[in-house]
mmCIF file of the C-alpha atoms, coordinates in Angstrom:
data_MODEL
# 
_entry.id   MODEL 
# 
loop_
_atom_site.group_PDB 
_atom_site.id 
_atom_site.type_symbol 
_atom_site.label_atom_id 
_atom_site.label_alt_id 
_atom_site.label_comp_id 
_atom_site.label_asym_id 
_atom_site.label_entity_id 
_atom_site.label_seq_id 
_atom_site.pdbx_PDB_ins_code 
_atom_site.Cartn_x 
_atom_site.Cartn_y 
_atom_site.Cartn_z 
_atom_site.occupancy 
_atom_site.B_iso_or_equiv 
_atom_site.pdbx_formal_charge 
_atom_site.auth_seq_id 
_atom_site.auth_comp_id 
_atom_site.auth_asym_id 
_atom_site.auth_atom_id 
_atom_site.pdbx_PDB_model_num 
ATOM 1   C CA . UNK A 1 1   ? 28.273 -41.348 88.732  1.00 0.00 ? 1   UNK A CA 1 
ATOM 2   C CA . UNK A 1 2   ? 25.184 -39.138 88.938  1.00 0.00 ? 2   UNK A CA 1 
ATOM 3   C CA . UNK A 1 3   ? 22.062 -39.252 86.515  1.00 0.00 ? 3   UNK A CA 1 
ATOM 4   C CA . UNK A 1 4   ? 22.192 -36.210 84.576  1.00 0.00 ? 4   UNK A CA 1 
ATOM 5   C CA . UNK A 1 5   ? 19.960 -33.556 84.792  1.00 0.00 ? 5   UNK A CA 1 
ATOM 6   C CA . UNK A 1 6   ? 19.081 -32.950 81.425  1.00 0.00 ? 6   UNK A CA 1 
ATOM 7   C CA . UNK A 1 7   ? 15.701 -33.063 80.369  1.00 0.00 ? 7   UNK A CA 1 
ATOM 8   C CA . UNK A 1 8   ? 14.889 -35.818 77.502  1.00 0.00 ? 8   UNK A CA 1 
ATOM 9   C CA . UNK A 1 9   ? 14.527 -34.773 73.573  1.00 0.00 ? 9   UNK A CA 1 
ATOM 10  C CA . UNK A 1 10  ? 10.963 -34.113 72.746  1.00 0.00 ? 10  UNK A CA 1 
ATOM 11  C CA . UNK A 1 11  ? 9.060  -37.133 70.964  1.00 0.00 ? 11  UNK A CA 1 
ATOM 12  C CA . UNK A 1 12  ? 7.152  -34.230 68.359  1.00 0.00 ? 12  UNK A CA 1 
ATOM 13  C CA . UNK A 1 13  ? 10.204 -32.867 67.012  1.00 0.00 ? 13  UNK A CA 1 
ATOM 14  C CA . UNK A 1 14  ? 12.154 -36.114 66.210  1.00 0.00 ? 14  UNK A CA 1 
ATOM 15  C CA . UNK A 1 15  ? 8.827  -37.524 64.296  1.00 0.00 ? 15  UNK A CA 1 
ATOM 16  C CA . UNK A 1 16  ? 8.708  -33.834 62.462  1.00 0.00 ? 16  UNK A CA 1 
ATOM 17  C CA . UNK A 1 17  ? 12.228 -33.929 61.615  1.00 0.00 ? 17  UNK A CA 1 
ATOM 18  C CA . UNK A 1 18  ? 11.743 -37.905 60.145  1.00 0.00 ? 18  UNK A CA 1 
ATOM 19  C CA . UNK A 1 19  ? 8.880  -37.111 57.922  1.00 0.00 ? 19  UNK A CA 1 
ATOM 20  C CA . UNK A 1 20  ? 10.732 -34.205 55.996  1.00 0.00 ? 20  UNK A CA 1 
ATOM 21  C CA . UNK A 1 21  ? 14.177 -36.157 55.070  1.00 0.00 ? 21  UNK A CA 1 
ATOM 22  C CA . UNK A 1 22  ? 12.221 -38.661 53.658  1.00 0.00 ? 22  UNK A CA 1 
ATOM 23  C CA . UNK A 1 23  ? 10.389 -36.351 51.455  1.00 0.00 ? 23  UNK A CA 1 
ATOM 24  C CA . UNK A 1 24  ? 13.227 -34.380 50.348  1.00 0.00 ? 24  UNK A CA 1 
ATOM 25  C CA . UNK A 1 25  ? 15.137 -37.510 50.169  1.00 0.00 ? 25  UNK A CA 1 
ATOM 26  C CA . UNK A 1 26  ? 12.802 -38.919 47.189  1.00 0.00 ? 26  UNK A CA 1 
ATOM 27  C CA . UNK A 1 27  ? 13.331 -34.932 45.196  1.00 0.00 ? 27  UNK A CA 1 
ATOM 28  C CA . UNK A 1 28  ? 16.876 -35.206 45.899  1.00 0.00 ? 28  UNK A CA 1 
ATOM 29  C CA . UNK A 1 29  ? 16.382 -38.927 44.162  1.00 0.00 ? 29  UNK A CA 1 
ATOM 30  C CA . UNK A 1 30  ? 14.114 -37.772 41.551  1.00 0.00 ? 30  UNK A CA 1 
ATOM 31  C CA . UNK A 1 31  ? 17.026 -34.519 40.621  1.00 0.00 ? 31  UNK A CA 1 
ATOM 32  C CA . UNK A 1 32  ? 19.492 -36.887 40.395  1.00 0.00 ? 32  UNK A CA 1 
ATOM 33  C CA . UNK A 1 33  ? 18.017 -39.613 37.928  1.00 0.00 ? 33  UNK A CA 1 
ATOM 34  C CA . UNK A 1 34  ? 17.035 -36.434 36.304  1.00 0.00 ? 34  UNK A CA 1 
ATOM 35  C CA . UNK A 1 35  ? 20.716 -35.091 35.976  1.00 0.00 ? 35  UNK A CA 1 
ATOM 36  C CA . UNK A 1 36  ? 21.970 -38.702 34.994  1.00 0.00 ? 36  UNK A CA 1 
ATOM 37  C CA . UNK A 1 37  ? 19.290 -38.899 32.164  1.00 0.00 ? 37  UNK A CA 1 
ATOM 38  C CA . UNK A 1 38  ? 20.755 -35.840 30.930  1.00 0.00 ? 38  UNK A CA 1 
ATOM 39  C CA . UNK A 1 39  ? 24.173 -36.667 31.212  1.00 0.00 ? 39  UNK A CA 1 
ATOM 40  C CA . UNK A 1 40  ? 23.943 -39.956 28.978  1.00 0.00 ? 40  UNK A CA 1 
ATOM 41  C CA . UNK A 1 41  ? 22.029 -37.613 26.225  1.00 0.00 ? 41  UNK A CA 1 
ATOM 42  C CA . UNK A 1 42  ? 24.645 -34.854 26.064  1.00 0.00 ? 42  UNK A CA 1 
ATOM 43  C CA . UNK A 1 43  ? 23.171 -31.287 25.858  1.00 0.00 ? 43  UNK A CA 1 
ATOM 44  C CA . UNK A 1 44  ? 22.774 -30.292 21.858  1.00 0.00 ? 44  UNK A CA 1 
ATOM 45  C CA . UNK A 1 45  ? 22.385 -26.943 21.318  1.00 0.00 ? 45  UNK A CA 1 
ATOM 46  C CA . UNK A 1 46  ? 22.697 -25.212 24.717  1.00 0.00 ? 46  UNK A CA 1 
ATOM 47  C CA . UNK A 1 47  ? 26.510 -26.099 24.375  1.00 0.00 ? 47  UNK A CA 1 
ATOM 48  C CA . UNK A 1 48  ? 28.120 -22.250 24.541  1.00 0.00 ? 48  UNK A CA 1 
ATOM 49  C CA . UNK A 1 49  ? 30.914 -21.861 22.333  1.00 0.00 ? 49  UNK A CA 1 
ATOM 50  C CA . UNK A 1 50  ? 33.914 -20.040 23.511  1.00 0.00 ? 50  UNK A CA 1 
ATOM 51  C CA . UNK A 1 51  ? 33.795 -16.644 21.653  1.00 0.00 ? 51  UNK A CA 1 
ATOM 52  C CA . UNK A 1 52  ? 37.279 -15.937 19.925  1.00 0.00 ? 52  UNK A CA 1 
ATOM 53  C CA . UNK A 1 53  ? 38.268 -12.302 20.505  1.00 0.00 ? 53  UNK A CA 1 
ATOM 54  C CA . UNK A 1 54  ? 40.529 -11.385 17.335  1.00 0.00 ? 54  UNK A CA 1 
ATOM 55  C CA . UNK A 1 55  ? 41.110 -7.906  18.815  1.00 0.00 ? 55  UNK A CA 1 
ATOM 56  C CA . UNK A 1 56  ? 42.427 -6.517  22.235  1.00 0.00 ? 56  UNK A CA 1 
ATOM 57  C CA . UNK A 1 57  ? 39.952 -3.756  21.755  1.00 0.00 ? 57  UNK A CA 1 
ATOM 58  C CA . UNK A 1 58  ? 36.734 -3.948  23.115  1.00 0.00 ? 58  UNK A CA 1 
ATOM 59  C CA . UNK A 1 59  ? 33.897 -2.361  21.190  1.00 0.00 ? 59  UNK A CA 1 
ATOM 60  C CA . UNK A 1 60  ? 29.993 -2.179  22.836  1.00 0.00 ? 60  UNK A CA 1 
ATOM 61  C CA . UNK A 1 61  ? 28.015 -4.297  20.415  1.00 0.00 ? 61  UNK A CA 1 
ATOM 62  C CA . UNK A 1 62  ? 25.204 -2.355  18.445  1.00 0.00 ? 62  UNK A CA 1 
ATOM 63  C CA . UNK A 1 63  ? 21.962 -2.646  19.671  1.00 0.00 ? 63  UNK A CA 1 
ATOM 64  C CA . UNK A 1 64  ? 18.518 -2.033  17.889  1.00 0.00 ? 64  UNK A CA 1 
ATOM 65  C CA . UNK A 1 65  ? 17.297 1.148   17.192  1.00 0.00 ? 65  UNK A CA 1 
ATOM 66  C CA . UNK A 1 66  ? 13.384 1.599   16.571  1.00 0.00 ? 66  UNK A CA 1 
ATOM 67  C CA . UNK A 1 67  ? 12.847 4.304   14.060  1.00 0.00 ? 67  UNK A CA 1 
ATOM 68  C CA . UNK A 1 68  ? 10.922 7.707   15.907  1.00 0.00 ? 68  UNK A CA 1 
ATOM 69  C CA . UNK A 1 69  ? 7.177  7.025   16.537  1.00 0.00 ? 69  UNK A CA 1 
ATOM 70  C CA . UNK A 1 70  ? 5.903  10.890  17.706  1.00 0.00 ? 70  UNK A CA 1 
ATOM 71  C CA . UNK A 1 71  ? 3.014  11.344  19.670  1.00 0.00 ? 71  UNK A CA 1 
ATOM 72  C CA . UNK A 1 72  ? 2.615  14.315  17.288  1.00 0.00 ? 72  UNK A CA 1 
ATOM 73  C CA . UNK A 1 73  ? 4.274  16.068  15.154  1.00 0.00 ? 73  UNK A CA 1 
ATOM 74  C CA . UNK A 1 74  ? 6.875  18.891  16.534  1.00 0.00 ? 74  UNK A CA 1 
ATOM 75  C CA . UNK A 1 75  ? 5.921  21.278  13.108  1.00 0.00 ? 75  UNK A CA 1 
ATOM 76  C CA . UNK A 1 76  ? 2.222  22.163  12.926  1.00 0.00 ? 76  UNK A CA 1 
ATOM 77  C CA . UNK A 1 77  ? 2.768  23.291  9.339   1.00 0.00 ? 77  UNK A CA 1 
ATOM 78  C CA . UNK A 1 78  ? 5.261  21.217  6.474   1.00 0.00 ? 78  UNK A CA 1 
ATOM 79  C CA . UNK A 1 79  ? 8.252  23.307  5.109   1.00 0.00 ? 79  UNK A CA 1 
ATOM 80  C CA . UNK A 1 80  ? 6.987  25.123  1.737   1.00 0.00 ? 80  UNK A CA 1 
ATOM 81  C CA . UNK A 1 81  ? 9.244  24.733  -1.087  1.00 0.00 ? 81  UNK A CA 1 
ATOM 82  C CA . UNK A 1 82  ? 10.076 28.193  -1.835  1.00 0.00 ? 82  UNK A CA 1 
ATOM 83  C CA . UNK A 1 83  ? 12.089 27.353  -5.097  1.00 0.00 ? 83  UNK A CA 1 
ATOM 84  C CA . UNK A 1 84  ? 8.978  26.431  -7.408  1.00 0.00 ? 84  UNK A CA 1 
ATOM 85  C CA . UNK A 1 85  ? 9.647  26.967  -11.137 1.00 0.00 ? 85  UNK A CA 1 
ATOM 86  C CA . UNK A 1 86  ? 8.624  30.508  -11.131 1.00 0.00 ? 86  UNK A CA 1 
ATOM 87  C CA . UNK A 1 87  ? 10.464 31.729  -8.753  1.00 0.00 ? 87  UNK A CA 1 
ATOM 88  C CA . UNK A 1 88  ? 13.990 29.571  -10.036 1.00 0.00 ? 88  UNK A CA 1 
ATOM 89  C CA . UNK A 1 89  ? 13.696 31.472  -13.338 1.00 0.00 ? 89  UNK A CA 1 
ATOM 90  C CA . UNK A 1 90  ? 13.540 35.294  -12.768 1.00 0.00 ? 90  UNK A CA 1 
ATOM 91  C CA . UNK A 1 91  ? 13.633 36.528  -16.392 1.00 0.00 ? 91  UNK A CA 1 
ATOM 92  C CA . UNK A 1 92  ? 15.224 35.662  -19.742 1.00 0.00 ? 92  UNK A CA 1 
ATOM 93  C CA . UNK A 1 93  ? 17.984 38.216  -20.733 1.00 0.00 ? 93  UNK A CA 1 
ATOM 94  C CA . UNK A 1 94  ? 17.603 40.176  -23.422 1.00 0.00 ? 94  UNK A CA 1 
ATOM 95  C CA . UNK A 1 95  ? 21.074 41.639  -24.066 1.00 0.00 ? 95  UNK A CA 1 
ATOM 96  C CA . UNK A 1 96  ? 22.899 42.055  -27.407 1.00 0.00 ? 96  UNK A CA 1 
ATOM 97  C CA . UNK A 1 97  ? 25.266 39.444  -26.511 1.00 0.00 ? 97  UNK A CA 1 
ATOM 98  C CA . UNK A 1 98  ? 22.245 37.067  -25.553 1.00 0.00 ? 98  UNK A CA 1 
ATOM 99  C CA . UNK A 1 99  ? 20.902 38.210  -28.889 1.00 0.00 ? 99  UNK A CA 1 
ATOM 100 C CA . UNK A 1 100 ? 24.190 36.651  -30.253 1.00 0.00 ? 100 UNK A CA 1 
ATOM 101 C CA . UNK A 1 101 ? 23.594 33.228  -28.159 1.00 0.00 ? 101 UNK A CA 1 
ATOM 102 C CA . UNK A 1 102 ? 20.428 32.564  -29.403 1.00 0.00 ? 102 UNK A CA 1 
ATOM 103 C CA . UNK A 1 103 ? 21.035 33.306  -32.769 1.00 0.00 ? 103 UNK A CA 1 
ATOM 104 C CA . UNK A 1 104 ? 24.081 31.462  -32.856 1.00 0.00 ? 104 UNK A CA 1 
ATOM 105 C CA . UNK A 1 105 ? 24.395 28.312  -30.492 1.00 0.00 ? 105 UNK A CA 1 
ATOM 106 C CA . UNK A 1 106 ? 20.925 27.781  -30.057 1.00 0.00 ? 106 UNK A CA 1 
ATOM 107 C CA . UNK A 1 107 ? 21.003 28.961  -26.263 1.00 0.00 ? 107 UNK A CA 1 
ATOM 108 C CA . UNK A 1 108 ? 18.854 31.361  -24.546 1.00 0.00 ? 108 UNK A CA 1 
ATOM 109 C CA . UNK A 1 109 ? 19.981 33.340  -21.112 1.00 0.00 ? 109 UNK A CA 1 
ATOM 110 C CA . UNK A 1 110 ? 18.238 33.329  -17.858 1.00 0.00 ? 110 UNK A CA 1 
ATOM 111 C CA . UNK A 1 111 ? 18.873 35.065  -14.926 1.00 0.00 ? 111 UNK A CA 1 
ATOM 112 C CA . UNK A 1 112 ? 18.164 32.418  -12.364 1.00 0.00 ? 112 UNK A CA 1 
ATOM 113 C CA . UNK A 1 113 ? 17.840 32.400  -8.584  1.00 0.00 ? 113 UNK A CA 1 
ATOM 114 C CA . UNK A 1 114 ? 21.249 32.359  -6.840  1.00 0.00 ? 114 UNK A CA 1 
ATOM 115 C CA . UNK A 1 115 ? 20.252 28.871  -5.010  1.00 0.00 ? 115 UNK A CA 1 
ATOM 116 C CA . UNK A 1 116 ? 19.220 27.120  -7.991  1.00 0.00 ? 116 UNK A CA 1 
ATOM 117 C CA . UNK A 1 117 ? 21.166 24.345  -8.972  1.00 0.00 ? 117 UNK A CA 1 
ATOM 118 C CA . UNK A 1 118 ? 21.648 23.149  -12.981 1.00 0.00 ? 118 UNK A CA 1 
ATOM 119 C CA . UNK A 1 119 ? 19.096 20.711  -12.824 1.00 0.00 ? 119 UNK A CA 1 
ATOM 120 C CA . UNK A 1 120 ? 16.639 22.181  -11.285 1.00 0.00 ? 120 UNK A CA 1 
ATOM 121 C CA . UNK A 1 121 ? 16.835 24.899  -13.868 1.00 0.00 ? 121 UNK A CA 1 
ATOM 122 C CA . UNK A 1 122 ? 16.688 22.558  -16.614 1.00 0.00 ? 122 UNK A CA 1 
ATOM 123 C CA . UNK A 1 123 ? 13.144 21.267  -15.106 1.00 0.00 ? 123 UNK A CA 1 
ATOM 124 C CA . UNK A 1 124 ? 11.989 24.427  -14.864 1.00 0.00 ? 124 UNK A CA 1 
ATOM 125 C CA . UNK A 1 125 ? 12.669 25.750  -18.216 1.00 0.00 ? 125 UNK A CA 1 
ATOM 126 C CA . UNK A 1 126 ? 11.099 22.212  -19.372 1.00 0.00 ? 126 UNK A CA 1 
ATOM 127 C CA . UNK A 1 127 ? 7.864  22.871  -17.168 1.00 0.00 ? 127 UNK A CA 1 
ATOM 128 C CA . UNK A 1 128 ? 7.234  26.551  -17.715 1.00 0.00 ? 128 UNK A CA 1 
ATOM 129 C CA . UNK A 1 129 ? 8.225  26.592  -21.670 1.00 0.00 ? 129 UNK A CA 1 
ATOM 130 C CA . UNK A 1 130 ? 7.409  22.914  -22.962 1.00 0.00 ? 130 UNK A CA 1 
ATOM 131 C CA . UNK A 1 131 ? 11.021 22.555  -24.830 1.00 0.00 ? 131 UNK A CA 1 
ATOM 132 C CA . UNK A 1 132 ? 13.898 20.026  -23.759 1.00 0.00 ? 132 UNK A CA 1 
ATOM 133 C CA . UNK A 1 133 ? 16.733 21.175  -22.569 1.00 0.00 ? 133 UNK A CA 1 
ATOM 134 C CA . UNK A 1 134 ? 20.397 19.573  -24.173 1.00 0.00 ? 134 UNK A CA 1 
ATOM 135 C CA . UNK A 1 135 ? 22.503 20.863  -21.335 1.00 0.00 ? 135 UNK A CA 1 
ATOM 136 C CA . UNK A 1 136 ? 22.668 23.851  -18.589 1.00 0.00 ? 136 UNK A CA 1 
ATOM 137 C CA . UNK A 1 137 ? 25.687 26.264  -17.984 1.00 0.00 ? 137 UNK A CA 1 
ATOM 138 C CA . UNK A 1 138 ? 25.710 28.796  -14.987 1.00 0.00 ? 138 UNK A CA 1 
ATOM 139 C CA . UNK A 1 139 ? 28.037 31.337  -13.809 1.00 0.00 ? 139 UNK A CA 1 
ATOM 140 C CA . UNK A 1 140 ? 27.827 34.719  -11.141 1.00 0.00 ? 140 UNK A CA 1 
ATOM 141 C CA . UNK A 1 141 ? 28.686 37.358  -12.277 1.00 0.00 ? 141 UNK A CA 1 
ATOM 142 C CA . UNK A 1 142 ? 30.420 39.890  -10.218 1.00 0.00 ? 142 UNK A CA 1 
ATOM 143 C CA . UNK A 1 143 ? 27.490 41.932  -9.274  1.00 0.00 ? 143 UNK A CA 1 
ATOM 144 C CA . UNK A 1 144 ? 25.979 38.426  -7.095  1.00 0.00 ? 144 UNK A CA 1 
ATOM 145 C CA . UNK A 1 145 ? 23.534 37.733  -10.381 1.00 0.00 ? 145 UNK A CA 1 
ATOM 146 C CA . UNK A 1 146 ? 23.484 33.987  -11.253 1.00 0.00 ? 146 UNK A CA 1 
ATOM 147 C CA . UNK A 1 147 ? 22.770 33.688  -15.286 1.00 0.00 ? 147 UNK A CA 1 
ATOM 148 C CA . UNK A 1 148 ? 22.005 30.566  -16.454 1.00 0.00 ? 148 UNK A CA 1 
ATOM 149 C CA . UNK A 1 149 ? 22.839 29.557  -20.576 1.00 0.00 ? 149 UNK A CA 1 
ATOM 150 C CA . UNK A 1 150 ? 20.558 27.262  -21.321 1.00 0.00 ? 150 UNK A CA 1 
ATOM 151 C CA . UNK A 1 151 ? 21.658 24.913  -24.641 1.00 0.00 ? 151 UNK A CA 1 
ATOM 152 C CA . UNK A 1 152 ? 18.220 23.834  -26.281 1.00 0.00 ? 152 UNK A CA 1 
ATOM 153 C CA . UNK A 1 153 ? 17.957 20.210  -28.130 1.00 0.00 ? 153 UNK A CA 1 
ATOM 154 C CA . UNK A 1 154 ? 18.807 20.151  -31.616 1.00 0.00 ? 154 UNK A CA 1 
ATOM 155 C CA . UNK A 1 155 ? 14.751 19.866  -32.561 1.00 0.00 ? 155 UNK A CA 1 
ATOM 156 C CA . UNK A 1 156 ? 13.882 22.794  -31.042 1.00 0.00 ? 156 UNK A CA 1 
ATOM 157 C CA . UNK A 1 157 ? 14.869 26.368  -32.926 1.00 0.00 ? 157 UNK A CA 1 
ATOM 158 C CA . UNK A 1 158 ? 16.338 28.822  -30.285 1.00 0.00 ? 158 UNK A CA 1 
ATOM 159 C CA . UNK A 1 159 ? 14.661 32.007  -32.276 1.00 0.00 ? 159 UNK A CA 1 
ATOM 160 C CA . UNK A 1 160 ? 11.228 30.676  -32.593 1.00 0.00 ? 160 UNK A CA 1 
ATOM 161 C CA . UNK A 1 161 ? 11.811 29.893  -28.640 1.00 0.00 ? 161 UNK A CA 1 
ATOM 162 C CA . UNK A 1 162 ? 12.277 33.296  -27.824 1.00 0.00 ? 162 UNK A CA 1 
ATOM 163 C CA . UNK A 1 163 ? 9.292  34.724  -30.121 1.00 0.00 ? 163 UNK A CA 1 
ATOM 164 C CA . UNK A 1 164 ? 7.122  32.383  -28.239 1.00 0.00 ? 164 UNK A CA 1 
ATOM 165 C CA . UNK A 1 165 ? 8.402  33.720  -24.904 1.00 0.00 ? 165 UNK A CA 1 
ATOM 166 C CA . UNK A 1 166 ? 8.407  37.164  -25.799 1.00 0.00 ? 166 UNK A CA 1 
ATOM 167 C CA . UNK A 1 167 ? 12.173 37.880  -25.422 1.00 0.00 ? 167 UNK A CA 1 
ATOM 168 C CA . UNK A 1 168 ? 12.311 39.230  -29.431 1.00 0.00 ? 168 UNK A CA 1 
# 
């Protein structure tokens, strides 16, 4: 047989190649002490439960919304309120059947803003006249006028109301 021709391993790399196992050899140790400790001790609370779906619909779970933080405000000017006492009640009517009312059930008549609502004419007639106010009826009348019959409390007198006010 004939000596082969193949040239012999280099000395560097074999001494290279022995250094490194034995390093990685005493991690590999160390990870697996490690995972042994761990496995006598049981993990506590990183133990994921198996989540029980109840439905076969799947819903995206709500997330968190953060309440609007503008840089500045998209309005230079705030909204006016354009239904201030004064301009809720127009005028007190002053009709003979109004007449009747006040004499009678202790109620005086306003025409009223068509957008007013009953208790917003009940504060009104409270700010602007200083009297309380027992309840509020409303109607529109054909001609797109909203009248308002206000019912005064029993300790105030309808007539003298009206005096004050001017309506008499």
């Amino acid at each position: 047989m004939a000596p082969s021709t193949k040239p012999a391993p280099k000395k560097q790399a074999t001494a290279a190649s022995t250094k490194k196992p034995a390093k990685d050899g005493k991690k590999a140790v160390a990870k697996a002490v490690d995972a042994k400790k761990k496995v006598v001790k049981g993990q506590k609370g990183l133990v994921h439960k198996k989540n029980v779906r109840t439905s076969v619909h799947f819903y995206r779970p709500s997330t968190l919304k953060l309440a609007r933080n503008p840089k500045f405000p998209r309005k230079s000017v705030p909204k006016r309120n354009k239904l201030d006492s004064f301009a809720i009640i127009k005028h007190p009517l002053t009709t003979e059947s109004a007449m009747k009312k006040i004499e009678d059930t202790n109620t005086l008549v306003f025409i009223v803003d068509m957008h007013a609502n009953k208790h917003q004419i009940k504060a009104s007639v409270k700010k602007l006249y200083n009297i309380d106010v027992q309840k509020v009826n409303t109607l529109i009348t054909p001609m797109h006028i909203k009248k308002a019959y206000v019912r005064l409390a029993p300790d105030y007198d309808a007539l003298d109301v009206a005096n004050k006010i001017g309506i008499i």
